[in-house]
N, CA and C of each residue as an Amber inpcrd file, in Angstrom:
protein
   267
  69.4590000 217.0120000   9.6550000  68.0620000 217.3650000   9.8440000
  67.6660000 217.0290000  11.2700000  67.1710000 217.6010000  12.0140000
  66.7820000 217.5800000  13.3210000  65.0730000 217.0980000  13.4570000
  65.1780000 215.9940000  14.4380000  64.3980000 215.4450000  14.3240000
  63.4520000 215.2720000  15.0790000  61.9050000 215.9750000  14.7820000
  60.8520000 216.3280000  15.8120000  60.1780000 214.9400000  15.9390000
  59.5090000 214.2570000  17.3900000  58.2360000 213.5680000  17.1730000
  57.2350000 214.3450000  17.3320000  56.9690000 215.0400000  17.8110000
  55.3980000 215.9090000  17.9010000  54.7980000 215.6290000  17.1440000
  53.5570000 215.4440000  17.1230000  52.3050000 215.7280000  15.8490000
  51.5340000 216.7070000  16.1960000  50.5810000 216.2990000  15.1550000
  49.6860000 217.9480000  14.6410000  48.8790000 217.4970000  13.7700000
  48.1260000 218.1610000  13.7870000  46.6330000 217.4710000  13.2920000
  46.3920000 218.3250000  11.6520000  47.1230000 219.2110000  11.9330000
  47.3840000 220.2060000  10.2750000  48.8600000 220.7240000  10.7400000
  49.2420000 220.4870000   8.7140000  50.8810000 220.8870000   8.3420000
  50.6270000 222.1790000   7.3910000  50.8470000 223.2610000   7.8970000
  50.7680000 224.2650000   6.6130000  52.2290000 224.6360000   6.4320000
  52.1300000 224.4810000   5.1120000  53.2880000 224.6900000   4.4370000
  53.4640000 226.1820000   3.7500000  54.4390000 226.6080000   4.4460000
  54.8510000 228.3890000   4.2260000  54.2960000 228.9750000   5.3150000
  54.6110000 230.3520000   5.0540000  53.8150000 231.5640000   5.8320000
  53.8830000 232.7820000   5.5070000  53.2590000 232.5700000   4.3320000
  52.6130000 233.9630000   3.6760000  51.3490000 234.3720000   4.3320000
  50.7880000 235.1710000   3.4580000  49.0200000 235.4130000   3.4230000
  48.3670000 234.7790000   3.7500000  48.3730000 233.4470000   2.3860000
  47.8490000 232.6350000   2.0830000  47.4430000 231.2560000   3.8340000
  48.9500000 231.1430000   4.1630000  48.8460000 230.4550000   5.4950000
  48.2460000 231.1470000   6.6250000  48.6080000 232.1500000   6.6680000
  47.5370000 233.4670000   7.7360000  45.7430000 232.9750000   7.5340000
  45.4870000 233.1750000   6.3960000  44.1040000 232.9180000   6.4050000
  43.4620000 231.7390000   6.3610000  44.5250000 230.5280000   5.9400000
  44.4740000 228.6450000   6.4190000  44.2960000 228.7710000   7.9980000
  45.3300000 229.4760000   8.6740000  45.4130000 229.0720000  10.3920000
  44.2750000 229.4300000  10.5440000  43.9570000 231.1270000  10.1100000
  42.3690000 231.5310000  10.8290000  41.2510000 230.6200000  10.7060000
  40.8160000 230.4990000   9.9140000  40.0800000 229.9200000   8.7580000
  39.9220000 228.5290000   9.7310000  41.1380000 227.5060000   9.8680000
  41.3960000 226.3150000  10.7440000  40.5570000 226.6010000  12.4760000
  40.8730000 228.1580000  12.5600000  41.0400000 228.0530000  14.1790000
  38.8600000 229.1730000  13.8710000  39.2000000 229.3700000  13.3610000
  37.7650000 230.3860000  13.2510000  36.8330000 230.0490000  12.0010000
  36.2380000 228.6500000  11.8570000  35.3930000 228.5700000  10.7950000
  34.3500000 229.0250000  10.2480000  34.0740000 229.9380000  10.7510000
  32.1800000 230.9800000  10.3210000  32.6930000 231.9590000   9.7660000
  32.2220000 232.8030000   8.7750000  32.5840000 233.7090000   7.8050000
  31.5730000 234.6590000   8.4650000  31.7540000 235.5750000   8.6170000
  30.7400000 236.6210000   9.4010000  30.1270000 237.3860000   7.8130000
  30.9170000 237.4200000   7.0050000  30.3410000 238.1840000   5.6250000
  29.0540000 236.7660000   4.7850000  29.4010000 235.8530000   5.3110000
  28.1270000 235.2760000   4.4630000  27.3260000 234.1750000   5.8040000
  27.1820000 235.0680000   6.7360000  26.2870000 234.6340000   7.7550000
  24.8620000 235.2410000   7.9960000  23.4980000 235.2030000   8.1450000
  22.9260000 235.8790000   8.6960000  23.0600000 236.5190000  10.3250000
  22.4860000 237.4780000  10.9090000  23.2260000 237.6980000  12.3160000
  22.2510000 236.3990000  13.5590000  21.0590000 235.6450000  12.8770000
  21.1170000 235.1780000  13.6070000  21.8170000 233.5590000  13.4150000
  22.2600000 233.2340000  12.9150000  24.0050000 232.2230000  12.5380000
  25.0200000 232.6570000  13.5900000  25.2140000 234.3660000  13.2340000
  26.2930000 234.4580000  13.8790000  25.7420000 234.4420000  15.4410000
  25.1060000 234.8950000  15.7580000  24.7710000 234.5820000  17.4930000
  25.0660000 233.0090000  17.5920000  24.1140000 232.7210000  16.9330000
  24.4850000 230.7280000  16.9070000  25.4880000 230.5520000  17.2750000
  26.4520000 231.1320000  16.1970000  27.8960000 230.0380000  15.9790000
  28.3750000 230.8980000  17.4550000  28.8560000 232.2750000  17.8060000
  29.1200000 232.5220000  18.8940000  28.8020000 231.9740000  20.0640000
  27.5400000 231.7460000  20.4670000  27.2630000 230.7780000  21.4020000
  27.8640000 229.2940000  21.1710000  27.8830000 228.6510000  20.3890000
  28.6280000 227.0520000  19.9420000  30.0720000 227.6860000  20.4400000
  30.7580000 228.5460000  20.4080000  32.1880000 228.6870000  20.2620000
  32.2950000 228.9680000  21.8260000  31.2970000 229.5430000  22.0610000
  31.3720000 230.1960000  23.6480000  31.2220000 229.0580000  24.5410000
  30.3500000 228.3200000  24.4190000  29.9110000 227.1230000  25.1130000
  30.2270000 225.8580000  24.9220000  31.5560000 225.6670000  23.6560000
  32.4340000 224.5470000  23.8230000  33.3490000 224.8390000  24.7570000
  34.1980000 225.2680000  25.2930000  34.9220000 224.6280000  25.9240000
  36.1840000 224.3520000  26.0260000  36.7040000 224.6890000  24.8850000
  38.2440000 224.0640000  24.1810000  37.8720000 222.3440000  23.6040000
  36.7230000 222.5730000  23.0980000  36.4250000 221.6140000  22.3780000
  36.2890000 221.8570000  20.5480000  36.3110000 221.2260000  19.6090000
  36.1570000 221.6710000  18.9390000  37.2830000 222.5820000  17.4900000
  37.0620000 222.8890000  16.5240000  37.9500000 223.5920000  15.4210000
  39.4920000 224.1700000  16.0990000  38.9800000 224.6820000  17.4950000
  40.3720000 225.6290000  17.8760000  41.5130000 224.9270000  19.1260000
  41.2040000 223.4210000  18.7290000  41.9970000 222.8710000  19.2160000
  42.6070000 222.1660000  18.6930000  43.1040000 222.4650000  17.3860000
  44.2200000 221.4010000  16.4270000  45.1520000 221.4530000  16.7830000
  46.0010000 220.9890000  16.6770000  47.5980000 221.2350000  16.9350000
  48.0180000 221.6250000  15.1560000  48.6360000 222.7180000  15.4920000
  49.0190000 223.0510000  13.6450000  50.2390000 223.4540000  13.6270000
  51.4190000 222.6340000  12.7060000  52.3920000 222.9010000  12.6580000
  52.5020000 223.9030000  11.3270000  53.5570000 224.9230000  11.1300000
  53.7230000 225.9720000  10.2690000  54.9580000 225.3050000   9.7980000
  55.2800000 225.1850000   8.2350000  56.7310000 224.7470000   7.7890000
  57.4770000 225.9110000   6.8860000  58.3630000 226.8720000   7.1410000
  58.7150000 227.8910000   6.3360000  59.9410000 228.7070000   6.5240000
  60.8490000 228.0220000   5.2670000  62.1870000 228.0750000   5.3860000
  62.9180000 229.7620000   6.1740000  61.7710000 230.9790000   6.5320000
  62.3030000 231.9760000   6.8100000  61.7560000 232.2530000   8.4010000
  61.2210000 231.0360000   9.0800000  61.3560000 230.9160000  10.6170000
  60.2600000 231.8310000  11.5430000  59.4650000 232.2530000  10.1640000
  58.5820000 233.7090000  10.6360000  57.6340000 234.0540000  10.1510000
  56.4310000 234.7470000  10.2050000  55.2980000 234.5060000   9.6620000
  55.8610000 235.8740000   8.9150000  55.1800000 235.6290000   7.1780000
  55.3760000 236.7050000   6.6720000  57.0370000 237.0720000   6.0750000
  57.8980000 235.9210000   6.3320000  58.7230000 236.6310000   6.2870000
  59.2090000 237.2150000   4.8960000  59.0260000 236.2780000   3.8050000
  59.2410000 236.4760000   2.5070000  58.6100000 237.5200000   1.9310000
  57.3380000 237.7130000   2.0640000  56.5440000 238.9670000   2.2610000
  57.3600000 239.8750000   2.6120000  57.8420000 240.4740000   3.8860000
  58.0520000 241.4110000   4.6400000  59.6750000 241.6040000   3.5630000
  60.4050000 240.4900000   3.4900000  61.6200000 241.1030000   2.8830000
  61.0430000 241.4890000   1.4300000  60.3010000 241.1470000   0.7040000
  59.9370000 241.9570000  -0.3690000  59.6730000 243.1000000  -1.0450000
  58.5990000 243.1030000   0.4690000  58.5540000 245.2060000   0.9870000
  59.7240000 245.4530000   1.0060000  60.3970000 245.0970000   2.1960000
  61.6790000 245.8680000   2.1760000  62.1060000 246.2280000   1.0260000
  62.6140000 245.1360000  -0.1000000  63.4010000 245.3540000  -0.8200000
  62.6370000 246.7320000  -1.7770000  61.4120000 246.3250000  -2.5920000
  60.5360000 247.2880000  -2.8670000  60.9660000 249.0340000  -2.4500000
  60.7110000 248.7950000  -1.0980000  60.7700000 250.3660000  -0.3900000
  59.1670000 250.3020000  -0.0280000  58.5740000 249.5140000  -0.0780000
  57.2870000 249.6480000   0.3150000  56.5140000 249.3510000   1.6860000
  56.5490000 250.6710000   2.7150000  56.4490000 250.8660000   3.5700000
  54.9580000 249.9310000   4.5540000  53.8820000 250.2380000   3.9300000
  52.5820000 249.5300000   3.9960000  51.8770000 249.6940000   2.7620000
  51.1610000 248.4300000   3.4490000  49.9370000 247.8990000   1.6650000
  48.8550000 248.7170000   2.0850000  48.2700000 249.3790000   0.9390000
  47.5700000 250.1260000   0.8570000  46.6450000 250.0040000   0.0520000
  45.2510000 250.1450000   0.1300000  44.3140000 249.8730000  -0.9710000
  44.1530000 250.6560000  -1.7460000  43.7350000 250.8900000  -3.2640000
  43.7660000 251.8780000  -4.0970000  42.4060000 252.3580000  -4.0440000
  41.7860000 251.8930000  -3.0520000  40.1050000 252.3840000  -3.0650000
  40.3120000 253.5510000  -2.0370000
């Protein structure tokens, strides 16, 4: 086992979906669907006028035995034959 010291302030474990929308989520905390627009000016200005202060400066390590975001995902499609996800709407 090879042995890192680095730290990190968040460990997400895998990298599916699920970790895609942890990192965002980590690095982008305001939900624009349950904001009013004047929130979202708010929070844009707070984001604009930190600095590199703040949510989007964690250090976040990703742990996931296939080295790649998505990857288990992506070989699934493959195997499938399923080219892109598509909504049925």
């Amino acid at each position: 086992i090879k042995s890192n010291k680095k730290r990190c302030d968040v460990c997400i474990i895998g990298a599916g979906p699920a970790a895609l929308a942890t990192l965002s989520a980590i690095h982008e905390p305001y939900t624009l669907d349950s904001m009013t627009p004047t929130q979202v000016n708010s929070a844009s200005e707070s984001i604009r006028y930190s600095r590199g202060v703040g949510p989007s400066t964690k250090k976040v390590c990703v742990v996931d035995p296939s080295g790649e975001w998505l990857g288990r995902w992506n070989d699934n499609f493959d195997r499938l034959g399923i080219e892109y996800l598509r909504s049925p709407a």
